[in-house]
Structure formats: C-alpha cells, structure tokens
C-alpha positions as CSV (number, residue, x, y, z in Angstrom):
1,X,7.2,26.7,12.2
2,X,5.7,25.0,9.0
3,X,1.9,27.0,8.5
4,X,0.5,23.2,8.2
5,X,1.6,22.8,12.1
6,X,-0.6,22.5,14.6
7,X,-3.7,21.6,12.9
8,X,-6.4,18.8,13.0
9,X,-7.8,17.9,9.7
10,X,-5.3,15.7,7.4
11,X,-5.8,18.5,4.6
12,X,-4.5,21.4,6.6
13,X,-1.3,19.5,6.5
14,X,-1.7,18.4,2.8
15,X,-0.4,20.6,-0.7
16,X,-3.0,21.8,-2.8
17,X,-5.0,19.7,-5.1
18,X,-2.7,19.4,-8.5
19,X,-4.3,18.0,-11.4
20,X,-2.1,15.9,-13.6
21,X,0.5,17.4,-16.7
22,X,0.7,14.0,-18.0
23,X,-1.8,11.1,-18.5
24,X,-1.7,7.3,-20.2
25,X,-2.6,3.9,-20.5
26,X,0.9,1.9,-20.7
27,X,0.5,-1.4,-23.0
28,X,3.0,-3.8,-21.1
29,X,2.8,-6.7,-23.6
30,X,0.7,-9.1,-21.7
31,X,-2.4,-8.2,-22.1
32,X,-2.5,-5.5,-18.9
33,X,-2.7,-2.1,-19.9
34,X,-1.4,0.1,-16.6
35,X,-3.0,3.6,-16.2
36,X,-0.1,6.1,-15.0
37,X,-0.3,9.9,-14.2
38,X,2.5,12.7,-13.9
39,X,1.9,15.8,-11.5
40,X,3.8,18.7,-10.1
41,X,6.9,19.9,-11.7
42,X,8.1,18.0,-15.3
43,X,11.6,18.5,-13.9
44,X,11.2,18.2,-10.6
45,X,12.5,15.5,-8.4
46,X,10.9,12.0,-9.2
47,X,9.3,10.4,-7.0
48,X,7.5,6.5,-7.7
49,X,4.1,6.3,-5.6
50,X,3.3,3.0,-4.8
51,X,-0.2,2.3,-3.4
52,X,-1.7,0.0,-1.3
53,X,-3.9,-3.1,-1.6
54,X,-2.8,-4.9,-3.1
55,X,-5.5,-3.5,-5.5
56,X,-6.0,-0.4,-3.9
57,X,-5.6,2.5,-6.7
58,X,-3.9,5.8,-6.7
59,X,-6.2,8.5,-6.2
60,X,-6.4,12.1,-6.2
61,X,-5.2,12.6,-2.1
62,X,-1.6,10.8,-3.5
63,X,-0.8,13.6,-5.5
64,X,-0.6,16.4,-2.5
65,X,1.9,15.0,0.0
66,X,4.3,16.6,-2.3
67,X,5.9,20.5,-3.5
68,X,4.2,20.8,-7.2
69,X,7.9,23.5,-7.3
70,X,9.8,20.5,-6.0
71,X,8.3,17.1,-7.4
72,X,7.4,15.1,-10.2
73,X,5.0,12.4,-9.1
74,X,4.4,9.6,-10.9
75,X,1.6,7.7,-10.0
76,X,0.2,4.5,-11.1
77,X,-2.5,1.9,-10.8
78,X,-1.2,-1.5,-10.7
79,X,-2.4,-4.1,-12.5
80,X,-6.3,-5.0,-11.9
81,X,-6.9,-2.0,-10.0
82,X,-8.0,1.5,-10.2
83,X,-8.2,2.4,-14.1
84,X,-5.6,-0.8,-15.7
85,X,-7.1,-2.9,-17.1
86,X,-8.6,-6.2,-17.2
87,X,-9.7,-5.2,-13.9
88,X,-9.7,-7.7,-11.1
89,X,-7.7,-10.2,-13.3
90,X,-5.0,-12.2,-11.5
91,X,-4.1,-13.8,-14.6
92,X,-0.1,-12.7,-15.1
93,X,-0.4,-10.8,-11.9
94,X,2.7,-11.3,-9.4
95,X,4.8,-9.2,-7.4
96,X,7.3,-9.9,-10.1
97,X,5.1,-8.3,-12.9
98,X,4.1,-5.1,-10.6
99,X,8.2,-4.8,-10.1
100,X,8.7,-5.2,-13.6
101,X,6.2,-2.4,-14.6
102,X,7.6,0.0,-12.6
103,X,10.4,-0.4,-14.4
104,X,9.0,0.2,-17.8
105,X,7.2,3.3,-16.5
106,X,10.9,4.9,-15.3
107,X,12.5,3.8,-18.6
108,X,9.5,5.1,-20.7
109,X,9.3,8.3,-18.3
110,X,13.1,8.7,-19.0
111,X,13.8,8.7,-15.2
112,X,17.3,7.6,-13.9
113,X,16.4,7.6,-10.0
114,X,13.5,8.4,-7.8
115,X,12.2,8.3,-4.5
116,X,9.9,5.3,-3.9
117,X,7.2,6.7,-1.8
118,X,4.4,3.7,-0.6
119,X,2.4,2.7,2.5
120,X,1.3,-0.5,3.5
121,X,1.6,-3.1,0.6
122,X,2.8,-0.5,-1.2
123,X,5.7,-0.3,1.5
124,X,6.3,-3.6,0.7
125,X,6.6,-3.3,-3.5
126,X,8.6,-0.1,-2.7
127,X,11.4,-2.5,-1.0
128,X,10.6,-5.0,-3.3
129,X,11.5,-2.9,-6.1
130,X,14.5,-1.4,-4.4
131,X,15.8,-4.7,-3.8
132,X,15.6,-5.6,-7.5
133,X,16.8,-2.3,-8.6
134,X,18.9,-0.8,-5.5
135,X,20.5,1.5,-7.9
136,X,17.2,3.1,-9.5
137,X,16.1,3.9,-6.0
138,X,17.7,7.2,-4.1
139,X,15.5,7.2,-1.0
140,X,13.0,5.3,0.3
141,X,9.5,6.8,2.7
142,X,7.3,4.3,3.8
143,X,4.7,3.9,6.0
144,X,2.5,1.6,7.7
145,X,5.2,-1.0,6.5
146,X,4.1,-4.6,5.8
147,X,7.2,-7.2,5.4
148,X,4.6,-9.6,3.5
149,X,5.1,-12.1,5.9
150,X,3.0,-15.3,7.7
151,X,3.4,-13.4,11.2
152,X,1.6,-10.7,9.8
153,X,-0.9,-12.2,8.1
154,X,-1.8,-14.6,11.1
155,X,-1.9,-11.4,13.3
156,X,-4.7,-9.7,11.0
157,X,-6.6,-13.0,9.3
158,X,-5.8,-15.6,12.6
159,X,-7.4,-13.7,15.3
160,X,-4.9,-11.1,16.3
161,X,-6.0,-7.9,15.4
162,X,-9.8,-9.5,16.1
163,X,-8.8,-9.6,19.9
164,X,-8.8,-5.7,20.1
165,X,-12.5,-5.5,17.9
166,X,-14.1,-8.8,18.6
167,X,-17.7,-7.5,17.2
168,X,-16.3,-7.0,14.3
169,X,-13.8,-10.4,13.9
170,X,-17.2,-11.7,14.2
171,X,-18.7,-10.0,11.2
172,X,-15.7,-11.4,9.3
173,X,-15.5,-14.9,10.5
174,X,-19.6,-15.7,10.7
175,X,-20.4,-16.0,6.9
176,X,-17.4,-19.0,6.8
177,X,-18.5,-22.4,8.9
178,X,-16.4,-23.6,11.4
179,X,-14.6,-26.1,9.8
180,X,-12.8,-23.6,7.3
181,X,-11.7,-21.1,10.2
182,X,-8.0,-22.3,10.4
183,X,-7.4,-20.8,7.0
184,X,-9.7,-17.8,6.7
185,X,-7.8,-16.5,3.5
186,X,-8.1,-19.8,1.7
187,X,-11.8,-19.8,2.7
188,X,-12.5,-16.6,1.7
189,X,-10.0,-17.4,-1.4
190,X,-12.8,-20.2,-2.6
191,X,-15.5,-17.5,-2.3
192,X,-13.6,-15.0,-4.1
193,X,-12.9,-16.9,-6.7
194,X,-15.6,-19.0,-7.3
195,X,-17.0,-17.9,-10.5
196,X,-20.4,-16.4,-9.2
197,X,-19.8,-12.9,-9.4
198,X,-22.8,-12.1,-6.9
199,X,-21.2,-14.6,-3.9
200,X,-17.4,-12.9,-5.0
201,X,-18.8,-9.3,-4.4
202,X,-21.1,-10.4,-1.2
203,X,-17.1,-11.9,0.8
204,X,-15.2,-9.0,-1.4
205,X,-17.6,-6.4,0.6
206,X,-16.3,-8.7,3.9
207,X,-13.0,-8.8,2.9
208,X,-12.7,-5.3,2.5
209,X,-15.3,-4.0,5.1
210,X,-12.8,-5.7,7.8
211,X,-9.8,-4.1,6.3
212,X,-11.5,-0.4,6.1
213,X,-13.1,-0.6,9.6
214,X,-9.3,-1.4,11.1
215,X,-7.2,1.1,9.1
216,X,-7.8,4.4,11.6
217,X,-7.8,5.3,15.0
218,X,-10.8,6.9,14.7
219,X,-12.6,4.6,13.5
220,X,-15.1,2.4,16.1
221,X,-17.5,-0.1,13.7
222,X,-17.8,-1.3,10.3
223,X,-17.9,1.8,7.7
224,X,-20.9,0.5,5.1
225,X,-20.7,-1.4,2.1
226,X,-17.6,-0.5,-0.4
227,X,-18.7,0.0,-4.0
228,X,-19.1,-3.8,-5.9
229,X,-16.3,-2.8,-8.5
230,X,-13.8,-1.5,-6.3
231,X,-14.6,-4.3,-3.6
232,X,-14.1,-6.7,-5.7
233,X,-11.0,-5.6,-7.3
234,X,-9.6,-4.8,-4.2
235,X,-10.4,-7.9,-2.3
236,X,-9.9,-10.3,-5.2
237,X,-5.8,-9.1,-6.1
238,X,-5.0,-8.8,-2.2
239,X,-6.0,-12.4,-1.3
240,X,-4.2,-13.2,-4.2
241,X,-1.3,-12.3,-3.2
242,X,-1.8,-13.3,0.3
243,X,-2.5,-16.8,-0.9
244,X,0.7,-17.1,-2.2
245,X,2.9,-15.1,0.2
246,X,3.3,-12.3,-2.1
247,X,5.0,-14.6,-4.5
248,X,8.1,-14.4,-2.5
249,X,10.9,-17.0,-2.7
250,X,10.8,-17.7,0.9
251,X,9.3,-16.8,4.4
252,X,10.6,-13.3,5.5
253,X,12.1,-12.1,2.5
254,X,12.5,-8.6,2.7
255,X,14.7,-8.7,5.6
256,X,16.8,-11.4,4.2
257,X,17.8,-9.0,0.9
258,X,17.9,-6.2,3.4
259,X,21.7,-5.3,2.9
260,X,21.0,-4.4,-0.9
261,X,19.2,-1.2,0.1
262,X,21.4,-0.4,3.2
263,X,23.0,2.6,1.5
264,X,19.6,4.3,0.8
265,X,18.3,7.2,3.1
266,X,15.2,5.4,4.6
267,X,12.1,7.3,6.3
268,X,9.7,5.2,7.9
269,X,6.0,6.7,9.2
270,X,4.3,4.5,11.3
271,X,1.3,4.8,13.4
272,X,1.8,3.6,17.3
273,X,-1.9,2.4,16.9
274,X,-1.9,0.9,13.5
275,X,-3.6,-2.8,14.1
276,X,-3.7,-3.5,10.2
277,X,0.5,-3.0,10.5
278,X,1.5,-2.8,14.1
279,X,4.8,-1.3,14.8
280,X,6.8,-4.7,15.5
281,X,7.4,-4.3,11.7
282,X,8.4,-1.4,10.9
283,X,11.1,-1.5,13.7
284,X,12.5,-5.1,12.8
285,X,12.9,-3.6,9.4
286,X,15.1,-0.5,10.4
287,X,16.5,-2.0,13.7
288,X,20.6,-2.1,12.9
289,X,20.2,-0.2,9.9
290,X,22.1,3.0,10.6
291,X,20.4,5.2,7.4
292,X,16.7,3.8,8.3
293,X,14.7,6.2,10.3
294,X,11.6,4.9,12.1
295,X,8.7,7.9,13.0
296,X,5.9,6.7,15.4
297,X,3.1,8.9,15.6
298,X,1.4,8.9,18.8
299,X,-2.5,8.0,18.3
300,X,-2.6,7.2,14.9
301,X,-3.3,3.8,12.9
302,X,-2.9,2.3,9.6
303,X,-4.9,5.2,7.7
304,X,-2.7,7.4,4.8
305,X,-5.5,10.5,5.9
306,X,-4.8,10.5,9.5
307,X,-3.5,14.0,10.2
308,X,-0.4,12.6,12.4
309,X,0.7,10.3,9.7
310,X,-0.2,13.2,6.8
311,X,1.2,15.9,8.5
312,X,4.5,13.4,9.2
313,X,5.1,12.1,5.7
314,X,4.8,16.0,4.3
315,X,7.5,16.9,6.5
316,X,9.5,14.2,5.4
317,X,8.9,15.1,2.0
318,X,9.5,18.6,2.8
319,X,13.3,18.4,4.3
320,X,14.6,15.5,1.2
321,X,16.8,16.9,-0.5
C-alpha cells in the first residue's frame, strides 16, 4: 500500500516541496510577457499544468502532485495573472491567446508531447488545448472539470449553487439592486470594469470571496477578504471570460469537438460534493468515451487541497506510464 495511504492532511498525500531547475518570463509578441517554471526531472516526462481561474496562478502546491525522478513540470501563469504581466489586463486576452501560448512554451521548451494536467478552468484550457492540438497531447488528468458552458454558469451565478448556502448567495447578490439580478455577471462585469479601481477591488473581493467560500467541503462561511491584487486579477480575467462564454464558437463546445481527443487516456478526479463543478459534468464529458475514466471522491468538493482529491490525482500520476 502507497505510505501516502490512509492519511488526513492533503500534504501527507503530496511529493516533497521541489523548487524550480528552470525559471522565465516568455515575451509572446503582444505585449504579455508569461512567467513559466520547470521542476522535477529535465528529462522526465512532461507534463503541461494548467491552473484555474481563469486568473488563478500557479503556485508552489502545483509542483508536488508529481515524482521529481519521473516528471518534468512545466508550469505557467497565464496571462494577467500570478507573475505575467500587465497584470489584470484583458486586453488580447482570449482562450485562443492562452491556447496559443501553451504552445510557444512546448516549442520553446523543445517538448513533442505531454500530459495536460488542469482542474477546473484549467480542465477546461486543458481540453481546449487538446482539441486544438490532439496530437501534442498524450494524456489528459482533470479535475473538477468545467465544460465552460451557460448550464454551468447559471447553476453557480443564477441561484443554483446559492440554494445549498443561501447566507452566503446573499452576501453576493446584496451589493447589486434588484433590477440587475437576472444577469449577476454582467452586473458585477460593470463594477469590475468600471475604471475606479477602489469600487473594482470592493466586487473583485465579492466575486472572489463567493468562489473561495464554495470550493471545499469543509468549508461553512465566507473565508475573509482575498488580497486587493490577487482579487482583482482573479475576479477581473474570470468574468471576462465568463462574459463572453469563454470565447467559444458556440454553446457546449467542448463536447461537440469531443471525438478529436477520443484516442487520449483520460483521468477525470472529481469531488461528489463539489458545488463550484458538480459531477453532472464531468460524467457528460466521459459518458461513451471508452478511454475516459471518471474518479468520484466521496466527501470532497471543488478544492485542489482536499486530501481525497490530492491523494486521488497523486495516484493517478503515480501509475501513468
């Protein structure tokens, strides 16, 4: 039985911390400059970390989900977020850019294939990518997955998810008047974006607040006030995004370009409990799909630090070969 078995904390199940053999800011021509980090083993198996948001940031956790004898991460902040820079800026900032830098980063990293590794949103850029580039990809491990689509966000910004913590729907839907409640990311989009960077960072500390207080199990209230840079980064790019449907071509997407990555070994994590990306997802995605493999994990949410959905995603890394 693996040593990591059995226990209760999320680092019991988690590698070592690993500091990076490879640091840089990538210039991608537009006026973004992308920080990205190399870890582990220089000629290891690659593996692509995609990471949440969108706007989230990689941070230090990413790095021990895999072997440092086995793997050669690559992590990377995408654009606005974390340290690439301009931060916050939505300004040439599409789904299409973030899958086009990826790809500079495995050209420039002299990679032929990796796995794409990404939770949540960065579930959904990891399939997005894959899509685009089904030959670059040899296996897929998501979890938490998010198909960037209307059902989805009407389940977490139309009430949905607010039916199971209604004191705290409240703290998100008060500071917007009634007559703007039918299109809560549109309001808050206004207020995001409205050019006073005190009002942006008061509904980017909502925006994300009611995100954060959702994403584990364990979790029962709002968690305090996120840091005004990262809030505002994080909440700024993700409604976004949302805005515009992920700047996808149509409704659904994902599941319409399935069969272009129905040849590659897919490992899905998902938590039974996760309200930010309930289940229904995740098994639409891999239902008929003979190589897709869907792992619930009993009493666990949305969270990457849950020790369920840690401990599964290291045993999944642990048995690719």
């Amino acid at each position: 039985m693996d040593q990591r078995s059995g226990q209760k904390r999320a680092a019991d199940f988690l590698y070592p911390p690993v500091e990076p053999f490879d640091q840089r800011m990538m210039d991608m021509g537009d006026g973004h400059q992308v920080y990205v980090e190399q870890c582990g083993k220089p000629d290891g198996m690659p593996v692509f970390v995609f990471h949440g948001g969108p706007g989230g940031g990689c941070s230090p956790l990413m790095r021990r989900f895999f072997d440092p004898s086995r793997y050669r991460v690559v992590l990377f902040d995408q654009r606005g977020c974390g340290r690439s820079t301009p931060r916050a800026s939505v300004i040439r900032n599409t789904t299409w850019d973030l899958v086009a830098d990826a790809e500079r980063i495995r050209e420039a990293l002299g990679i032929e294939r990796y796995i794409a590794f990404g939770g949540s949103w960065g579930a959904t850029l990891a399939l997005i990518t894959a899509i685009t580039h089904p030959g670059r990809v040899s296996h897929l491990v998501l979890r938490g997955v998010f198909l960037m689509t209307k059902r989805e966000l009407d389940w977490f910004y139309g009430g949905g998810a607010g039916a199971f913590f209604p004191e705290l729907w409240r703290r998100f839907i008060d500071p917007i008047p009634l007559e703007e409640r039918n299109d809560l990311i549109a309001a808050y989009h206004r207020r995001l974006f409205s050019g006073d960077r005190s009002t942006e960072i008061r509904f980017a500390r909502i925006w994300s607040g009611w995100e954060n207080a959702l994403a584990s199990i364990s979790n029962d209230g709002w968690l305090g006030e996120s840091p005004a840079d990262y809030a505002h980064a994080f909440a700024r790019l993700e409604n976004h995004y949302f805005i515009n449907g992920g700047f996808l071509e149509s409704d659904g997407w994902i599941e319409q370009n399935r069969a272009r990555i129905e040849h590659i070994d897919t490992e899905i994590v998902q938590g039974r409990y996760d309200m930010v990306c309930p289940p229904q997802s995740a098994w639409s995605l891999a239902e008929n799909w003979p190589r897709a493999q869907v792992n619930i994990v009993p009493l666990a949410g949305h969270a990457l630090s849950e020790p369920g959905i840690s401990e599964a995603l290291v045993r999944v890394m642990d048995r690719l070969r």
